[in-house]
LUMDO-478048 format. One record per residue (C-alpha): x, y, z; residue number from 1. Coordinates in steps of 0.02 Angstrom, whole numbers, plus 50000, padded with zeros to 5 digits. Layout:
# LUMDO-478048
[[X Y Z] NUM]
...
***
This chain:
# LUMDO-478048
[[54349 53795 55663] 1]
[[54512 53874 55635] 2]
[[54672 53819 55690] 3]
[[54775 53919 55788] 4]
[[54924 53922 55661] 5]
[[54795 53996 55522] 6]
[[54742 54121 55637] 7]
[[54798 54310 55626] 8]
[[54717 54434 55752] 9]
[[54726 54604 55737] 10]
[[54665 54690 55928] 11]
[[54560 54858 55936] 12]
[[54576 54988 56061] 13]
[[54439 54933 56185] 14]
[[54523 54751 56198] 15]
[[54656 54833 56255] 16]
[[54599 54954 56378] 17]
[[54497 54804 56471] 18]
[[54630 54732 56518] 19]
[[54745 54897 56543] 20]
[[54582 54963 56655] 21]
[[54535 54793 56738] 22]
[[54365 54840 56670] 23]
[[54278 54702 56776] 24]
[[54132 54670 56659] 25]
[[54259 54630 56520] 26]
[[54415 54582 56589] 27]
[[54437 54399 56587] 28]
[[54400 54368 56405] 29]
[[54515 54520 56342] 30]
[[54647 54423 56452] 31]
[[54608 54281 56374] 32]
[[54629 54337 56188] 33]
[[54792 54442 56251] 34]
[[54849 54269 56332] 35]
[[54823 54185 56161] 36]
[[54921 54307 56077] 37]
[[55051 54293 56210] 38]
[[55050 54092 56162] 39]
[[55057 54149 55974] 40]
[[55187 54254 55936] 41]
[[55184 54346 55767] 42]
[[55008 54315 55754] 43]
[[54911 54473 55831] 44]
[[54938 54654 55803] 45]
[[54883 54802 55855] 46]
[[54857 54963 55745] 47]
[[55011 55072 55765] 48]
[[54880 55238 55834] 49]
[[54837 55118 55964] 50]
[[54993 55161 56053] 51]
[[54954 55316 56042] 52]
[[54809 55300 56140] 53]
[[54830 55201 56263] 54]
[[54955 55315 56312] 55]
[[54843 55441 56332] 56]
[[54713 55342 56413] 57]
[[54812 55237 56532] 58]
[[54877 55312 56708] 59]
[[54990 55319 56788] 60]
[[55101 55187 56693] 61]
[[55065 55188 56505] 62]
[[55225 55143 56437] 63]
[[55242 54989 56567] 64]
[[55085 54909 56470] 65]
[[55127 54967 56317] 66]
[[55333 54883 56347] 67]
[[55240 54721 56411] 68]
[[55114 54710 56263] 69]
[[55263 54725 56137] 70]
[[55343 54580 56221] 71]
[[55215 54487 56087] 72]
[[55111 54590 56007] 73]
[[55150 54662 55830] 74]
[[55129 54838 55781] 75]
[[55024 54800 55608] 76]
[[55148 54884 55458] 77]
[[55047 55043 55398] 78]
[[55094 55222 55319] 79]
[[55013 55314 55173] 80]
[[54958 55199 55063] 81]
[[54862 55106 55216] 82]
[[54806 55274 55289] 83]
[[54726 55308 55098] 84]
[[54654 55157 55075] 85]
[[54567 55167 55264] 86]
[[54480 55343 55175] 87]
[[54375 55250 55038] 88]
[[54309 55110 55177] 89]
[[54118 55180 55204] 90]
[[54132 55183 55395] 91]
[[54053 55322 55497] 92]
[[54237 55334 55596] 93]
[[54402 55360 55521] 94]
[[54481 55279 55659] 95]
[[54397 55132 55667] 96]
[[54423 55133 55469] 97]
[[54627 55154 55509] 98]
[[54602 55007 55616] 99]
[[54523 54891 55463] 100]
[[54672 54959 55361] 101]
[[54806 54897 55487] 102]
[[54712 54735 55494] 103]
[[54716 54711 55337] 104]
[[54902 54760 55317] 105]
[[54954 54623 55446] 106]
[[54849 54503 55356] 107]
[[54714 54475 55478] 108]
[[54585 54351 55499] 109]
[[54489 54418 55620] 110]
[[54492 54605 55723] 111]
[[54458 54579 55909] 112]
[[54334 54704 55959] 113]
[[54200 54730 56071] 114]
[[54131 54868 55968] 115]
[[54099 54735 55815] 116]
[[53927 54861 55743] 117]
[[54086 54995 55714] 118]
[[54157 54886 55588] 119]
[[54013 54802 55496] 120]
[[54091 54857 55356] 121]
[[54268 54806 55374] 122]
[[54357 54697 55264] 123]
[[54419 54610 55394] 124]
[[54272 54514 55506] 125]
[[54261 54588 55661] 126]
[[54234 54476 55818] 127]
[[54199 54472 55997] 128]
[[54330 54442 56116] 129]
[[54225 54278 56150] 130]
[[54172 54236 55974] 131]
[[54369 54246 55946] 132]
[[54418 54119 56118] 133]
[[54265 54037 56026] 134]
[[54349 54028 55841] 135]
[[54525 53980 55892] 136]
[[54456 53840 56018] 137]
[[54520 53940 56184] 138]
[[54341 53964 56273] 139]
***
């Protein structure tokens, strides 16, 4: 079991867009792992092309969620030498490989994703929003 202070958390896209969405099938443990980072601060992150698009995917207020995320989120530090290394991870999508290279920038112990087959091959384990509330003792 890991304790809450060792815990690091980087959040994918989909997380995200649950709770953006109210996707009803998903929403209440995305809340939960966005209300743990809210209880956390410092200690989840989101990739910095994940603003990106969720403003392109959220209407008609994108920049309202993105403002209230920000409130305790962290935008995981990346540029070239993260974007490089993301190129030589063996994973079918360079996006998904951008978001192992942010998680691994912020020093991430886990990426929250409901897509976890996209990222066998991350560095960085990649979890369930429930195997995460699961992990850190919130479930």
């Amino acid at each position: 079991m890991w304790t809450a202070i060792e815990v690091k958390a980087l959040i994918d896209t989909d997380v995200l867009l649950d709770v953006a969405l109210g996707r009803r099938d998903f929403l209440a443990e995305s809340a939960e792992v966005l209300g743990w980072a809210e209880d956390h601060p410092g200690r989840a992150a989101v990739a910095w092309h994940t603003l990106s698009n969720l403003a392109y995917l959220i209407r008609p207020h994108p920049r309202e969620f993105i403002r209230d995320l920000l409130a305790f989120v962290e935008v995981a530090p990346v540029g070239t030498a993260e974007a490089r290394v993301a190129l030589t991870y063996s994973m079918a999508d360079f996006e998904d490989a951008l978001q192992a290279a942010s998680a691994v920038s912020f020093g991430a112990s886990f990426l929250v994703t409901r897509n976890t087959n996209d990222f066998r091959k991350s560095p960085i384990p990649a979890v369930t929003p429930a195997d995460f509330l699961k992990a850190t003792n919130r479930n």
